[in-house]
Every structure is written in C-alpha cells, then in structure tokens.
PyMOL Python script that loads the backbone (N, CA, C, O; Angstrom):
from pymol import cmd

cmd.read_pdbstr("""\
ATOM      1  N   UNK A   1      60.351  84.532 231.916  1.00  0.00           N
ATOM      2  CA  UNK A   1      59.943  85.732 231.195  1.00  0.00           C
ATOM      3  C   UNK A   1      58.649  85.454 230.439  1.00  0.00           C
ATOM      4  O   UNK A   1      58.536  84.522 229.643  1.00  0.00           O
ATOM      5  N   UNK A   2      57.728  86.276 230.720  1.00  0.00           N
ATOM      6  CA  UNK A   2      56.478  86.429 230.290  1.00  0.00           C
ATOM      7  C   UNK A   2      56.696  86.884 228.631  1.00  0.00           C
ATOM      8  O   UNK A   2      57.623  87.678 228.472  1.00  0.00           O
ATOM      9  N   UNK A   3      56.134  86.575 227.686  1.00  0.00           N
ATOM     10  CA  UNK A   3      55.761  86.575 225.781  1.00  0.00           C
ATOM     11  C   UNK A   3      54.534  88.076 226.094  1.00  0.00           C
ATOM     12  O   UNK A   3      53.348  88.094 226.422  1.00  0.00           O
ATOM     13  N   UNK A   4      55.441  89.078 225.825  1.00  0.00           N
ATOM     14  CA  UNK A   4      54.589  90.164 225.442  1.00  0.00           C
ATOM     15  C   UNK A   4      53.974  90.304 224.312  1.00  0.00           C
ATOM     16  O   UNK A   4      54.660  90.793 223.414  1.00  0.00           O
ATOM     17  N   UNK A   5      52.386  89.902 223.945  1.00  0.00           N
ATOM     18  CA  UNK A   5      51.988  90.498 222.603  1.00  0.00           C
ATOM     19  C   UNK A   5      51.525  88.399 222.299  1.00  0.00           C
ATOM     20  O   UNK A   5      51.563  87.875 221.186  1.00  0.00           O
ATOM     21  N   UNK A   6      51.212  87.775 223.391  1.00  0.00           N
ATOM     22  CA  UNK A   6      51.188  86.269 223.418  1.00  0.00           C
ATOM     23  C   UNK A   6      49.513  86.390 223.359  1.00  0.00           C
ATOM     24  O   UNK A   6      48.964  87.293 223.990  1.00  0.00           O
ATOM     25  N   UNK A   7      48.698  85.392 222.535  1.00  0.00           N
ATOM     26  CA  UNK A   7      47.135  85.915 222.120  1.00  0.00           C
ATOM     27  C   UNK A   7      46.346  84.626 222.782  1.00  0.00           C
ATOM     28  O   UNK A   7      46.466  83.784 221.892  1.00  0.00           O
ATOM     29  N   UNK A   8      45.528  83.944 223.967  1.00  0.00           N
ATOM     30  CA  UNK A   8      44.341  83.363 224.060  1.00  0.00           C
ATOM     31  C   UNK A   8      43.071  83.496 223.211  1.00  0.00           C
ATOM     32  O   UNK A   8      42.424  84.525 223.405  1.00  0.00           O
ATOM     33  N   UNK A   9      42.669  82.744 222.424  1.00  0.00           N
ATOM     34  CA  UNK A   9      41.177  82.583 222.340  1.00  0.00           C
ATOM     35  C   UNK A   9      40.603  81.910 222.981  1.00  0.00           C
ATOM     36  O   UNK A   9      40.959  80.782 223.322  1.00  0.00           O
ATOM     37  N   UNK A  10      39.303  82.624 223.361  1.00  0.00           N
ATOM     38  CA  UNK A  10      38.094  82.444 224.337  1.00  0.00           C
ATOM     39  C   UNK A  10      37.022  82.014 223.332  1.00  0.00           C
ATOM     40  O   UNK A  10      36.831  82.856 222.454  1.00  0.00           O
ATOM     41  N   UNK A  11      36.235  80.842 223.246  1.00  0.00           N
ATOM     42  CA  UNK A  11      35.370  80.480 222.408  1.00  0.00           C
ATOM     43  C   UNK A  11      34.067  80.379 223.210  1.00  0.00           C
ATOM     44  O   UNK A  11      33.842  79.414 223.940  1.00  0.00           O
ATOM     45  N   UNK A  12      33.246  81.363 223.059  1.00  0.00           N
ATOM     46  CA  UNK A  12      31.760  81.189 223.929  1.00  0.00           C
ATOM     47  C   UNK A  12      31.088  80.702 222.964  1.00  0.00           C
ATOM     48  O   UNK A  12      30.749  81.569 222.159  1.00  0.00           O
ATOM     49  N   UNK A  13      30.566  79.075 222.572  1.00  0.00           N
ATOM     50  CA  UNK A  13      29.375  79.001 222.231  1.00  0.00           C
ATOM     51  C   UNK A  13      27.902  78.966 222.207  1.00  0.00           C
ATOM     52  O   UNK A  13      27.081  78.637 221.351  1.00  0.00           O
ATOM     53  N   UNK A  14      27.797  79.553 223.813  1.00  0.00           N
ATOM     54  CA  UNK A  14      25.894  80.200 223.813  1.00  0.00           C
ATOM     55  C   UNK A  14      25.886  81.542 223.612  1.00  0.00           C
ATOM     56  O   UNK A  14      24.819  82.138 223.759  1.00  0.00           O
ATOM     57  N   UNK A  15      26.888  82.147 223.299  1.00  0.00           N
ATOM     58  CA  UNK A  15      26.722  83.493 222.721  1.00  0.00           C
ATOM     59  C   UNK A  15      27.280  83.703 221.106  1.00  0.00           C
ATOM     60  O   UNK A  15      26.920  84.605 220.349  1.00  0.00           O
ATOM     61  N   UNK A  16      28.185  82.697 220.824  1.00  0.00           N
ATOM     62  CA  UNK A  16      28.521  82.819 219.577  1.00  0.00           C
ATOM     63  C   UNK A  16      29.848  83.381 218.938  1.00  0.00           C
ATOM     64  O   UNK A  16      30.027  83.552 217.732  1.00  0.00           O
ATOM     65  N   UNK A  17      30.750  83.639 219.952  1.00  0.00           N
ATOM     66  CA  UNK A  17      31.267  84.689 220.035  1.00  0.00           C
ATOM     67  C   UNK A  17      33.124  83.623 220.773  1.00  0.00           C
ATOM     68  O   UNK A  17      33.352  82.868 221.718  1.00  0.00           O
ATOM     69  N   UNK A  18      33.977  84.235 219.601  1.00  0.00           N
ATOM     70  CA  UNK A  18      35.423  84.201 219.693  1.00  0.00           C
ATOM     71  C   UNK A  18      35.880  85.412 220.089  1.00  0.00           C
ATOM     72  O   UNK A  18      35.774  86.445 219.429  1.00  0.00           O
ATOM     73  N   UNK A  19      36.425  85.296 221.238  1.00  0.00           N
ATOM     74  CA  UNK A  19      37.036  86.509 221.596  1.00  0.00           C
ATOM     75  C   UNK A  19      38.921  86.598 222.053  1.00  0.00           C
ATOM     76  O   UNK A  19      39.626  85.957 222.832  1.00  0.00           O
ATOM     77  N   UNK A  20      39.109  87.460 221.330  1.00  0.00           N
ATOM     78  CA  UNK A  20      41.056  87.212 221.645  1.00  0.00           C
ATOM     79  C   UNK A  20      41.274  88.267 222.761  1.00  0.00           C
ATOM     80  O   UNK A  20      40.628  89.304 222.917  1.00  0.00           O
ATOM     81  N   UNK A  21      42.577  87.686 223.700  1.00  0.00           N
ATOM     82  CA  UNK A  21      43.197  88.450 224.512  1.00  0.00           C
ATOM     83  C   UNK A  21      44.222  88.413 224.422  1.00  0.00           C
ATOM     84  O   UNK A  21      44.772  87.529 223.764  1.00  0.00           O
ATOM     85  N   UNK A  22      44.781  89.220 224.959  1.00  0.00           N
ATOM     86  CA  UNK A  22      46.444  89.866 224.310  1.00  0.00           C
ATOM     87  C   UNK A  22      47.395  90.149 225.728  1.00  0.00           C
ATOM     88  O   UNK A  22      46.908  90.702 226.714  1.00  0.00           O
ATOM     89  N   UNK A  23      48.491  89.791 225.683  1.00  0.00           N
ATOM     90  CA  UNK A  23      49.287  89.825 226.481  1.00  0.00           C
ATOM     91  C   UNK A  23      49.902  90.751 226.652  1.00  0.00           C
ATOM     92  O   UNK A  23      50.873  90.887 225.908  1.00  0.00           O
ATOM     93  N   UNK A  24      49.624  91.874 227.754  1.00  0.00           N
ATOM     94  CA  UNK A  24      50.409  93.389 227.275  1.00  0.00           C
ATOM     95  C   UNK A  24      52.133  93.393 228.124  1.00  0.00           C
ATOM     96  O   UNK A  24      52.478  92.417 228.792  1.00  0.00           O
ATOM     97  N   UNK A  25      52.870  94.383 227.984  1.00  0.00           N
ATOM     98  CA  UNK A  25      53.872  94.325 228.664  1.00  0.00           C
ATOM     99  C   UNK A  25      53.807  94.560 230.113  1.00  0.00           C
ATOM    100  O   UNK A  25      54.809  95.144 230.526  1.00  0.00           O
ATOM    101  N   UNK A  26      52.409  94.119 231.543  1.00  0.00           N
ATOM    102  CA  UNK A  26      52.443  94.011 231.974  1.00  0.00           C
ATOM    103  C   UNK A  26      52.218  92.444 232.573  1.00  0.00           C
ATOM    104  O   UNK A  26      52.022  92.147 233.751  1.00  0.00           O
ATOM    105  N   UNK A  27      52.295  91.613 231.519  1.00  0.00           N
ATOM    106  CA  UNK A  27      51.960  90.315 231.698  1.00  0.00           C
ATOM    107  C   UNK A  27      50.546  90.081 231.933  1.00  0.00           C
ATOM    108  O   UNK A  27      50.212  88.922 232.182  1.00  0.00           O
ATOM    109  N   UNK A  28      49.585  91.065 231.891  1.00  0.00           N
ATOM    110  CA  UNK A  28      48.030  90.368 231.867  1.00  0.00           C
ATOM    111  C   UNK A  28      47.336  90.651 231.080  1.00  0.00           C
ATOM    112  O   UNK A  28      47.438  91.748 230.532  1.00  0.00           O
ATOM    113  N   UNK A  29      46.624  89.985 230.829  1.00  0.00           N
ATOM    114  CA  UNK A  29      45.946  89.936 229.446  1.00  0.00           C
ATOM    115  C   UNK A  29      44.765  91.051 229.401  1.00  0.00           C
ATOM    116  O   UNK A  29      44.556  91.467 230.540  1.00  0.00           O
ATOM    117  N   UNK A  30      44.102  91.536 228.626  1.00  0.00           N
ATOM    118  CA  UNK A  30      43.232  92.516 228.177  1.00  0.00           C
ATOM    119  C   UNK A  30      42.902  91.954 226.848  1.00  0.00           C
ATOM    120  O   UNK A  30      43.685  91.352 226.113  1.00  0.00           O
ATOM    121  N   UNK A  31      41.289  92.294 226.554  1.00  0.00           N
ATOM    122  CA  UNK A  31      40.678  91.777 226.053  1.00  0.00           C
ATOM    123  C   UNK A  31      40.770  92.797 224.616  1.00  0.00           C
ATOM    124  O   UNK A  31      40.491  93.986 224.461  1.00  0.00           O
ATOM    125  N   UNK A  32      41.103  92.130 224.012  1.00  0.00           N
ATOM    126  CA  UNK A  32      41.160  92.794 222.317  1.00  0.00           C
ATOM    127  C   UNK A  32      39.843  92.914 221.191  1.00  0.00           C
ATOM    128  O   UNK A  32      39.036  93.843 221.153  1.00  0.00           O
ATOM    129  N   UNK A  33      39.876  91.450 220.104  1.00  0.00           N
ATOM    130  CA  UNK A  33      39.007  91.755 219.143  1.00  0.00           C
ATOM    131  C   UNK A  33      37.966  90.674 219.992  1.00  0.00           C
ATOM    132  O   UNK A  33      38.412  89.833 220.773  1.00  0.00           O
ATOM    133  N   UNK A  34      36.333  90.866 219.667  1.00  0.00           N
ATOM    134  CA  UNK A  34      35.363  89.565 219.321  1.00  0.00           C
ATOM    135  C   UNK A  34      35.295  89.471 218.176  1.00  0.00           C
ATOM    136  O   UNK A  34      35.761  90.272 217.366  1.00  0.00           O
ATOM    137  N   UNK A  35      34.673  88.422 217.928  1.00  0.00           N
ATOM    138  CA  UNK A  35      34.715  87.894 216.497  1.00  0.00           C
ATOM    139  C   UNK A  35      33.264  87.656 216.822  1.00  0.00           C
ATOM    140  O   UNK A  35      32.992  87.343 217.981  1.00  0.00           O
ATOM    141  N   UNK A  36      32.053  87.798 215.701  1.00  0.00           N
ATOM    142  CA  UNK A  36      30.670  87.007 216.005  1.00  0.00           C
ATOM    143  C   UNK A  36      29.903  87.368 214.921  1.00  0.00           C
ATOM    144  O   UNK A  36      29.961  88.397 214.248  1.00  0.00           O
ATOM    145  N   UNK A  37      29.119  86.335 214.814  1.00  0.00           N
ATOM    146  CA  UNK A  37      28.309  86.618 213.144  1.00  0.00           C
ATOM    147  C   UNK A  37      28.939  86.598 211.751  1.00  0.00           C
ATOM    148  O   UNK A  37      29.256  85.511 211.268  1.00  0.00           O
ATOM    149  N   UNK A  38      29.141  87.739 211.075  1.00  0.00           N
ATOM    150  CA  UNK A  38      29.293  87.201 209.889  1.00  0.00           C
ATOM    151  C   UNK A  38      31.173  87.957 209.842  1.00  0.00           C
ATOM    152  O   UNK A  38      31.791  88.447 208.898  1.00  0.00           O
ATOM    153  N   UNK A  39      31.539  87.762 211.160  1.00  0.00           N
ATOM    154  CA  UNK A  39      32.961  88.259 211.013  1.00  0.00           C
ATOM    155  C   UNK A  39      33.906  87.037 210.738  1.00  0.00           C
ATOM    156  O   UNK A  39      33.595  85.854 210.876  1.00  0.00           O
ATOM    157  N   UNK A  40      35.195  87.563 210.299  1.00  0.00           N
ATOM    158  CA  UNK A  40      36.178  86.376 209.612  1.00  0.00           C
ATOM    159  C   UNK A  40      37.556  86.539 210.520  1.00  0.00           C
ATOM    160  O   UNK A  40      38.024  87.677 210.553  1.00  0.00           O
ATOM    161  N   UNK A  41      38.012  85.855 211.008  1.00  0.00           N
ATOM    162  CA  UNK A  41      39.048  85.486 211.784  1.00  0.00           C
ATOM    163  C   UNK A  41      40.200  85.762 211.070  1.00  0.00           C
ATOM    164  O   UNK A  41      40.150  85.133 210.013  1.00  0.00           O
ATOM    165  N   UNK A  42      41.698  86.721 211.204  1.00  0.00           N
ATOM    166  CA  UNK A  42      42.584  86.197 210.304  1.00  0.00           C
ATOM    167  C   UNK A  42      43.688  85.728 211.177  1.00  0.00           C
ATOM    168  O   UNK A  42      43.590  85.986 212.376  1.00  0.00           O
ATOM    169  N   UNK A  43      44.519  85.205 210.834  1.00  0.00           N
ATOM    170  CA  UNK A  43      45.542  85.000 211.653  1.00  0.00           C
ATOM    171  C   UNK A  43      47.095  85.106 211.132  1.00  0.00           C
ATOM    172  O   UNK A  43      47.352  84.584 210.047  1.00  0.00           O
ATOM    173  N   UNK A  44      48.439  85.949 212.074  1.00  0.00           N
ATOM    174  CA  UNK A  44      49.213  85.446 211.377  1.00  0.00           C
ATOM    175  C   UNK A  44      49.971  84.429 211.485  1.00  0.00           C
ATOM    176  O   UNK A  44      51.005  84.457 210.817  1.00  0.00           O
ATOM    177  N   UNK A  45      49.686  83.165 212.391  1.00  0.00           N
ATOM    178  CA  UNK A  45      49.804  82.353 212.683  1.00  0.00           C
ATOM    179  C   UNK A  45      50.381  81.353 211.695  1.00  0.00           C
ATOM    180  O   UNK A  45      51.394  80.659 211.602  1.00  0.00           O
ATOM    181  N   UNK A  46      49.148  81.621 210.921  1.00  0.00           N
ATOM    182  CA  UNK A  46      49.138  80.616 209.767  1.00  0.00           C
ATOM    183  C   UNK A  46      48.700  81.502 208.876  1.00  0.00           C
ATOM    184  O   UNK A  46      47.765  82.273 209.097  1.00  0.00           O
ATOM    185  N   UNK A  47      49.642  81.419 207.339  1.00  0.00           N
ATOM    186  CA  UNK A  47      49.205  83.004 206.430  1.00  0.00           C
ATOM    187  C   UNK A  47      48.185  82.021 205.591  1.00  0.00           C
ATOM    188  O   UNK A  47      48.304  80.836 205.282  1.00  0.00           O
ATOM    189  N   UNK A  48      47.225  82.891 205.366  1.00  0.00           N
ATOM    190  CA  UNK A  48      46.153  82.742 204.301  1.00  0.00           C
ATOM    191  C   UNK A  48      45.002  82.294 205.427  1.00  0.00           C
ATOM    192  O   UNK A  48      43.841  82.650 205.226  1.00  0.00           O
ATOM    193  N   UNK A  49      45.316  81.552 206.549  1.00  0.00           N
ATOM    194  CA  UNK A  49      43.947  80.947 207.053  1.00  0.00           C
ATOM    195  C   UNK A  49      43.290  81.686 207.640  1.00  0.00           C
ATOM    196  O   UNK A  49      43.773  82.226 208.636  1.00  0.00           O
ATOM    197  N   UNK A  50      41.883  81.989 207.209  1.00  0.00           N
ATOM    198  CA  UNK A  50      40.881  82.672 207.963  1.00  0.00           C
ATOM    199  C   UNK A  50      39.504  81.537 208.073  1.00  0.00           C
ATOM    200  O   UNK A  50      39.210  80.587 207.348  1.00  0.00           O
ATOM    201  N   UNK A  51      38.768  82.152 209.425  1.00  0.00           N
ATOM    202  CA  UNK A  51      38.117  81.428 210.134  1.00  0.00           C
ATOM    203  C   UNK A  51      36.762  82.099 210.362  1.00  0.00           C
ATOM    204  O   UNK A  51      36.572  83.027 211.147  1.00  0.00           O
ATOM    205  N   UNK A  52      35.794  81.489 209.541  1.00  0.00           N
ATOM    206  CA  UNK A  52      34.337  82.198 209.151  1.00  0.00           C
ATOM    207  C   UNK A  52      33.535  81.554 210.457  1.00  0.00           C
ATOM    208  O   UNK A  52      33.280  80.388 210.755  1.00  0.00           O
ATOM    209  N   UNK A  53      33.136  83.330 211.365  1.00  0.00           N
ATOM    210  CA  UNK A  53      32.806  82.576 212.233  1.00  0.00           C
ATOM    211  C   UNK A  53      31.029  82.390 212.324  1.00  0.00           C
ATOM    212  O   UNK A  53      30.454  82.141 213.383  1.00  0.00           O
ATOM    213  N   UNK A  54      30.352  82.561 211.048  1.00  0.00           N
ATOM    214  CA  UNK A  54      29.282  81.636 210.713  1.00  0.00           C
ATOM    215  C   UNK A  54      29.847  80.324 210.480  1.00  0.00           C
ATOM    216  O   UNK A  54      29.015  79.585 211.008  1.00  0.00           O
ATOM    217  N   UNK A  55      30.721  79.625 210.028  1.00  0.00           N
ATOM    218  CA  UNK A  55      30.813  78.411 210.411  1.00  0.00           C
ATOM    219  C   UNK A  55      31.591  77.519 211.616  1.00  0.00           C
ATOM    220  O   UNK A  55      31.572  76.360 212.032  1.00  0.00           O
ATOM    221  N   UNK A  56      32.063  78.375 211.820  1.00  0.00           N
ATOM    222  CA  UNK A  56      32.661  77.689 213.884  1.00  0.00           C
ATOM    223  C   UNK A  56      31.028  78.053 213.991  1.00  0.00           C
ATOM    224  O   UNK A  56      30.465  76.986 213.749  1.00  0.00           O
ATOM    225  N   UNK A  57      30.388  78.703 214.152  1.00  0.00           N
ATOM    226  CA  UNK A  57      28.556  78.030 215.106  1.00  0.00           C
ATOM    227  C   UNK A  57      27.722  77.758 214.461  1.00  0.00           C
ATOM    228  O   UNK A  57      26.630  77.821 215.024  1.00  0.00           O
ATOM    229  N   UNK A  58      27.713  77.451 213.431  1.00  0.00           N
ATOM    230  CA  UNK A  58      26.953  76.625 212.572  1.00  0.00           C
ATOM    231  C   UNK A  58      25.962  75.753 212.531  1.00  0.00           C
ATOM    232  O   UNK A  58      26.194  74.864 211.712  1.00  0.00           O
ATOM    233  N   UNK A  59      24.524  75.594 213.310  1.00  0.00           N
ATOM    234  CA  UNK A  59      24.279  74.656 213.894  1.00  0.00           C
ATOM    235  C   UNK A  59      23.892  73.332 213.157  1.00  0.00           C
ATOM    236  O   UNK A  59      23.233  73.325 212.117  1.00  0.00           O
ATOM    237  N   UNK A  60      24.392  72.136 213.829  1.00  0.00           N
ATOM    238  CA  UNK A  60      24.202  71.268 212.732  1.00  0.00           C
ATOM    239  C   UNK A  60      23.463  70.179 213.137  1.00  0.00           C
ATOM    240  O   UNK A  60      23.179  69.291 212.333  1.00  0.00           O
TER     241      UNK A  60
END
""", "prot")
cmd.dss("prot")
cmd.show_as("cartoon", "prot")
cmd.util.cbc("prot")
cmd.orient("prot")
C-alpha cells in the first residue's frame, strides 16, 4: 500500500530552488510548493524547524 499525502523534496541547485511533491491518492506524485529566494521552508515533520532558503544556496 502506497502513503497517500507521502512528500519528496527535489533540491535544484543551479536554479536555486526546493521543490516538494506530494503523493496523491492515485499514488503519483504532483508537484506542490517551490521554495526559492527569500522563502522559508516549514515543516511538520519536525515542529518549529524552518529552512531559510537564502541559506540552503548561500554561496560560500
């Protein structure tokens, strides 16, 4: 049995860009939020942690 509502992140770093996909109740994924620039990641994964995604590309 396929996890309906199960989330991949896609991390492009020559574009900059976190992108989530979502597991619908047909078992394939479709592409949900990007994340890029001065957007903030939340998750409920883990409560409180958010993920500034000026610093995931940060260049250093």
């Amino acid at each position: 049995m396929k996890e309906q509502g199960l989330k991949k992140w896609v991390v492009d770093p020559v574009n900059k860009t976190l992108t989530v996909f979502i597991r619908g109740t047909d078992g394939k994924y479709a592409r949900g939020v990007v994340y890029a620039g001065e957007d903030v990641l939340k998750t409920s994964l883990f409560e409180g942690l958010e993920i500034k995604m000026e610093e995931v590309f940060e260049e250093r």
